[in-house]
N, C-alpha and C positions, 0 to 999 in steps of 0.2 A: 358682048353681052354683059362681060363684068362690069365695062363703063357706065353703061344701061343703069346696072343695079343698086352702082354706087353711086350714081346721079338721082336714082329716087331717094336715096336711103338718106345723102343728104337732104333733100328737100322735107324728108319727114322730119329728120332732124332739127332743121331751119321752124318747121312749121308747130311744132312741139315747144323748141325755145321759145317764137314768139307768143305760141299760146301760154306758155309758164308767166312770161315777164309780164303779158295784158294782167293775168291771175294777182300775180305779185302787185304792179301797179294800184290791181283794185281794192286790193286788204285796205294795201298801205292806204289808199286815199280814202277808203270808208271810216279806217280807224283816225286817220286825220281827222272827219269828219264827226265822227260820233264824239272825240273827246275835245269838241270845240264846242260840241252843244252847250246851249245854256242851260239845260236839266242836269247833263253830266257837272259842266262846272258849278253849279248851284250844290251839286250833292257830295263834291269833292269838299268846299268850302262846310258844309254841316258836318259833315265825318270829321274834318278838323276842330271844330269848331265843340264835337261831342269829346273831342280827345280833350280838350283842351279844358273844357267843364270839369272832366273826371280828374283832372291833374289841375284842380283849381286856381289855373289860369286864366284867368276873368275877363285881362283885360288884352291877351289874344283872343280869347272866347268871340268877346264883343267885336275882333278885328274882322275876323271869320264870318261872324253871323252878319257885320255890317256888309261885307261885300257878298253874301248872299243874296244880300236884299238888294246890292245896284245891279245883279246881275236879273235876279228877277223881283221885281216887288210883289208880288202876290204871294210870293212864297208861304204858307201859313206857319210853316216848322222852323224856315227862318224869326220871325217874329216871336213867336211862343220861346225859340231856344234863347234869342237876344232878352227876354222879359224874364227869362228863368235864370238868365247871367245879374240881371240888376238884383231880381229878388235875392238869390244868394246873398248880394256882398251890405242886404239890407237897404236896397236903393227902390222902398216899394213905389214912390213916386214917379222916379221913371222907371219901371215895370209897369205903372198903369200907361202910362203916355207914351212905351211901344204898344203896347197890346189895343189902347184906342186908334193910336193913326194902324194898324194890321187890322183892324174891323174895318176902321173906311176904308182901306184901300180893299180889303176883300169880299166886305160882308160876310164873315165868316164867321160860324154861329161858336164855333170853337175860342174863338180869339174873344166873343164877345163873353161866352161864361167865364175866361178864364179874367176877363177886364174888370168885372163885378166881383167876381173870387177878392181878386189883389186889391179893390176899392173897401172892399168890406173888411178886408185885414187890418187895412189902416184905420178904420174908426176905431174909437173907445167902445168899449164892452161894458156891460152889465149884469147884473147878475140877481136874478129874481128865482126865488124858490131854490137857490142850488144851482137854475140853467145858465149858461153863460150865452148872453144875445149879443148883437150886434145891438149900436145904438139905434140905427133907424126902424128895430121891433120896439122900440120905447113909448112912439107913439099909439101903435097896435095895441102894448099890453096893456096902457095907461086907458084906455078907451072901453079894453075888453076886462080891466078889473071895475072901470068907472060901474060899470052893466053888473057888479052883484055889489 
């Protein structure tokens, strides 16, 4: 009868371990899984990338946000953060010319105000009545003072 009992007891034993190690296996392989993703690596790559902003490191910054972008290109926050590295270091030129190729590749209505934002910083200004304009209201106000 003891042999009996001690031959279940093993077997539950047997059957408990193998169910722990399947358990184990699965973490482990889902967690494998989850931080191979391209969303996971893409947001690893931006949290560096914002560290690297704040500690005005520019040109890790741009290392970061570049290979957010091989990893996915539609990224929008990629883009915007890479365009927000150039404007810093006064490179509004290419800030517009990330932020127009992250329009085409997204159509992203974000990327495209923020493309016009940084086009209009680069013009000259002027300055009528006090208000400081962009040049292209030059033509507008010249039309609309023509009119009194």
């Amino acid at each position: 009868m003891w042999k009996k009992r001690g031959k279940k007891l093993a077997q539950k034993r047997k059957k408990i371990g193998i169910a722990a190690a399947a358990v184990i296996v699965a973490a482990a392989g889902s967690t494998l899984i989850y931080y191979n993703l391209p969303q996971t690596k893409v947001e690893k790559q931006l949290t560096l990338a914002a560290k690297y902003m704040t500690e005005m490191n520019y040109l890790e910054a741009q290392e970061a946000y570049t290979e957010a972008l091989s990893i996915d290109e539609g990224s929008v926050r990629a883009y915007r953060g890479l365009a927000d590295d150039y404007a810093a270091q006064g490179q509004l030129d290419e800030a517009a010319e990330i932020l127009h190729q992250g329009y085409e590749t997204t159509q992203s209505e974000i990327l495209l105000q923020n493309y016009c934002a940084t086009v209009l910083k680069r013009l000259p200004v002027w300055t009528i009545s006090g208000v400081v304009l962009p040049c292209w209201n030059q033509i507008r106000i010249m039309k609309v003072s023509e009119a009194f």
